[in-house]
C-alpha positions as CSV (number, residue, x, y, z in Angstrom):
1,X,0.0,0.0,0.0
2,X,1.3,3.4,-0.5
3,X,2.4,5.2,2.2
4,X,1.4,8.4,1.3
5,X,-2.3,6.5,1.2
6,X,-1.8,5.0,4.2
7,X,-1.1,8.0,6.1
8,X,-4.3,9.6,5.7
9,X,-5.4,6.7,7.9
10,X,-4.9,5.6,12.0
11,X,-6.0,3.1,13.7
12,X,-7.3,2.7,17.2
13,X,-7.5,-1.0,18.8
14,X,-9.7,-0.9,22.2
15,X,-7.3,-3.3,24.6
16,X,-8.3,-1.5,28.2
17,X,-11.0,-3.8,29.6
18,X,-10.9,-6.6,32.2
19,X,-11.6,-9.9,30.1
20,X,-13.8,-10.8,32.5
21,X,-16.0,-13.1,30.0
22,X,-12.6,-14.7,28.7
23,X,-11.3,-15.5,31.9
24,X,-7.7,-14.8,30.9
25,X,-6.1,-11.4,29.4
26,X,-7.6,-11.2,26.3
27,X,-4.9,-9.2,24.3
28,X,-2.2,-11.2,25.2
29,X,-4.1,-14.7,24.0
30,X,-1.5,-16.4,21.2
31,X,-3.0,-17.5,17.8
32,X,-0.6,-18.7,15.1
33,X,2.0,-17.3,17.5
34,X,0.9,-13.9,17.8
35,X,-0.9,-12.3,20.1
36,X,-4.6,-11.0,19.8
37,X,-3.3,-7.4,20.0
38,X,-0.5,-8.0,17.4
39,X,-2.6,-9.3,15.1
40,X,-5.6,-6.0,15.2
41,X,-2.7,-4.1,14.8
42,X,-1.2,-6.2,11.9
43,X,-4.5,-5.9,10.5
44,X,-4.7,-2.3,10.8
45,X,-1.7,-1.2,9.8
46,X,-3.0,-2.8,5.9
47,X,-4.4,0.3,5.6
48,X,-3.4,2.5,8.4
49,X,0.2,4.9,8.8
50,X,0.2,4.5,12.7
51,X,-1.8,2.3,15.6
52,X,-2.9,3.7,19.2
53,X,-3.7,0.8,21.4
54,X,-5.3,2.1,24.1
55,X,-4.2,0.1,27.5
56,X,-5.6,-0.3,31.5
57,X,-5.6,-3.7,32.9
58,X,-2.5,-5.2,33.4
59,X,-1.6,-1.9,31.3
60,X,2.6,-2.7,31.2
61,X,1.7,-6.7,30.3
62,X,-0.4,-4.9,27.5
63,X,1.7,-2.8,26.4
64,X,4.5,-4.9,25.9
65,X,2.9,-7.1,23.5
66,X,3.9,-4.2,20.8
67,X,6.6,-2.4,22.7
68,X,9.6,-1.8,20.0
69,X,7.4,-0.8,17.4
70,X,7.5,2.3,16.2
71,X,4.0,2.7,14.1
72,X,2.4,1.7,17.8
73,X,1.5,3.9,20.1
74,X,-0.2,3.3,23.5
75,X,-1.9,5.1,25.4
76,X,-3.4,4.7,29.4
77,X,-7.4,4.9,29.9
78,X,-6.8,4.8,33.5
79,X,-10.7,4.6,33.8
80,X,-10.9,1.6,32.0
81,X,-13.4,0.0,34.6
82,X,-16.3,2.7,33.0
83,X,-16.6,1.7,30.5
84,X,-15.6,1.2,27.0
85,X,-16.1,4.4,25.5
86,X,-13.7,6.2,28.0
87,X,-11.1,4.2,26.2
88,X,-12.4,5.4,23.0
89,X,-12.0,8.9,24.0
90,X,-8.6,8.1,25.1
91,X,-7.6,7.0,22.2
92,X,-9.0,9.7,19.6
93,X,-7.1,12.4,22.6
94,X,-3.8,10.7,21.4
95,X,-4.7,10.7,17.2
96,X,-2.6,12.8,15.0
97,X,-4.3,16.1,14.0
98,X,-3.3,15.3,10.3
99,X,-5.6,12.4,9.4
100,X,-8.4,11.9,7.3
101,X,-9.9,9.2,9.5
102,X,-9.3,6.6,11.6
103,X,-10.6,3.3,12.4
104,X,-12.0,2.0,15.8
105,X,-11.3,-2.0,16.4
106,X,-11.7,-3.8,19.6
107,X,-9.0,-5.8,20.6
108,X,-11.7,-9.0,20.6
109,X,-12.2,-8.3,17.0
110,X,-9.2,-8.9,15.5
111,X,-9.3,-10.2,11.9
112,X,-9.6,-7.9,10.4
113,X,-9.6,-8.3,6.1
114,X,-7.2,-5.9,4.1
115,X,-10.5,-6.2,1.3
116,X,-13.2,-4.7,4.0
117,X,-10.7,-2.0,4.6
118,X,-10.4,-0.8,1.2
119,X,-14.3,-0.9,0.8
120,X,-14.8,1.3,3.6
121,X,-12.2,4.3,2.7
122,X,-13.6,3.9,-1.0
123,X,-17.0,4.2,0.6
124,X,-15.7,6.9,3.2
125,X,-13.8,9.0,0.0
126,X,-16.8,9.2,-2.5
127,X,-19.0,10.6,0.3
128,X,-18.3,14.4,0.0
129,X,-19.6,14.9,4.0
130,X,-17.3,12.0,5.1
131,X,-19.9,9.9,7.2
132,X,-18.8,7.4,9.5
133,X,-18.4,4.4,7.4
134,X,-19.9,0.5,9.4
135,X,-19.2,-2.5,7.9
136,X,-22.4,-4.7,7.2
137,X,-22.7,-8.6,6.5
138,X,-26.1,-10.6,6.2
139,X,-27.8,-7.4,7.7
140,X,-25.7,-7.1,10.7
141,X,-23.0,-4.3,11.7
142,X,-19.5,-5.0,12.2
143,X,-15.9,-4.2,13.1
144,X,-13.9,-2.0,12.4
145,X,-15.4,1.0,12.0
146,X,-14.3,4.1,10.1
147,X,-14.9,7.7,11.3
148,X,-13.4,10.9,10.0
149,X,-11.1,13.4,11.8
150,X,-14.1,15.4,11.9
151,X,-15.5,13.5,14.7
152,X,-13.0,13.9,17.0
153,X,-14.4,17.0,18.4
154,X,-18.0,15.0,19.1
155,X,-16.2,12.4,20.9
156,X,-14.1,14.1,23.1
157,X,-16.2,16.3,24.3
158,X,-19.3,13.4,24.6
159,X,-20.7,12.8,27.9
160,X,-22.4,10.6,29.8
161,X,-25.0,8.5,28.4
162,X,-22.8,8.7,25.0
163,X,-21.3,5.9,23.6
164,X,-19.7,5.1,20.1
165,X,-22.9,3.8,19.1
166,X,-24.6,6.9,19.7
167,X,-22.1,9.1,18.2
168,X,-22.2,7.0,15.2
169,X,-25.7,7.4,15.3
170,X,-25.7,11.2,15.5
171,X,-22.8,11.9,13.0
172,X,-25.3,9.4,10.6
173,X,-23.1,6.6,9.7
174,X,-23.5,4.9,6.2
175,X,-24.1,1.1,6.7
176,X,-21.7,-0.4,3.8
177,X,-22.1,-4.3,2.7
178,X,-19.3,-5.9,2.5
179,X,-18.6,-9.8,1.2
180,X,-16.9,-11.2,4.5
181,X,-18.4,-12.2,8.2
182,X,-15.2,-11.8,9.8
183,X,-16.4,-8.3,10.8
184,X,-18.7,-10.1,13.3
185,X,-15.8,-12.3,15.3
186,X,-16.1,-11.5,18.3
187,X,-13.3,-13.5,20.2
188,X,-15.2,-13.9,23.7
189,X,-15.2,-17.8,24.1
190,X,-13.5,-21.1,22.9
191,X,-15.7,-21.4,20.6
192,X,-14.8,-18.1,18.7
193,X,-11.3,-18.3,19.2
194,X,-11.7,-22.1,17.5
195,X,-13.7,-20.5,15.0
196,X,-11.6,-18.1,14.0
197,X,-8.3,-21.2,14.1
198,X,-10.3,-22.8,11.6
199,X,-10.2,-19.5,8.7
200,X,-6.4,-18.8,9.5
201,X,-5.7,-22.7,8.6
202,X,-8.5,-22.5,6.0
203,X,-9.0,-19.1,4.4
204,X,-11.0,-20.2,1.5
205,X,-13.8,-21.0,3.8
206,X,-14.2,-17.4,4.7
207,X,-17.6,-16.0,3.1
């Protein structure tokens, strides 16, 4: 990808919360031997110039899953027990100024499909307002999403009851269909996590 595309674009992977329903750290579960957080931010950086993971539990452990690199950044939510949208506006606080967009990932979510990407910045460019762009399969809205710099003002100065959903809702998001389910992994039990084994050892049976 070119860099000078790719730098219009950061991503932001959500890695603050407890893993309470995984009963282990979440971020820091291996697959393929790489972590859960490597690969969001593998998949991210596809398309993006730079990565803020935003950390809280076991914040250090966290962030030394992608210390050394230099297109990650992290960044502390150090009221990650709120709730997940204070780790959003963490990390849009930490965003260069310079971008286009940026796209919001969950650390749970993490395969993320370089062909999704490129369907939501062609959607996100030939929309002169720049909408926030959602990802749709079988009817049903996905991850990541895509939001331009434009937003940052609305998020970081959302209160209480606001949440990404609303904001999406309030900056009217275009829903997008796109050809893979991936965007609705959600790595929160065995079952997902064997799920999503299965399409690493046989991609061809991704739809």
């Amino acid at each position: 990808m070119d860099s000078k595309n790719t730098e219009r674009f950061a991503g932001l992977v959500l890695a603050a919360g407890l893993s309470r329903r995984a009963g282990t750290l979440k971020p820091a579960i291996e697959v393929a031997g790489r972590s859960l957080l490597a690969h969001a931010v593998d998949g991210l950086l596809q398309r993006c110039g730079q990565v803020v993971v935003v950390v809280g539990h076991e914040a250090k452990r966290v962030a030394d899953l992608v210390a050394g690199r230099p297109e990650v950044k992290t960044v502390l939510n150090a009221a990650y027990e709120e709730d997940m949208f204070r780790s959003v506006q963490a990390g849009v606080g930490a965003l260069p100024e310079t971008l286009d967009g940026f796209f919001i990932l969950p650390v749970d979510c993490p395969l993320v499909s370089a062909e999704v990407l490129e369907a939501m910045v062609l959607a996100f460019d030939a929309d002169p307002d720049r909408h926030p762009v959602v990802p749709v399969h079988a009817g049903r809205g996905g991850h990541p999403v895509l939001l331009s710099a434009n937003a940052r003002e609305s998020i970081l100065e959302a209160g209480p009851p606001a949440n990404l959903r609303t904001i999406l809702q309030d900056l009217q998001a275009r829903r997008i269909t796109v050809a893979s389910d991936t965007i609705h992994l959600d790595l929160d039990t065995p079952e997902d996590l064997a799920r999503w084994l299965a399409l690493i050892r046989n991609p061809q049976d991704e739809h």
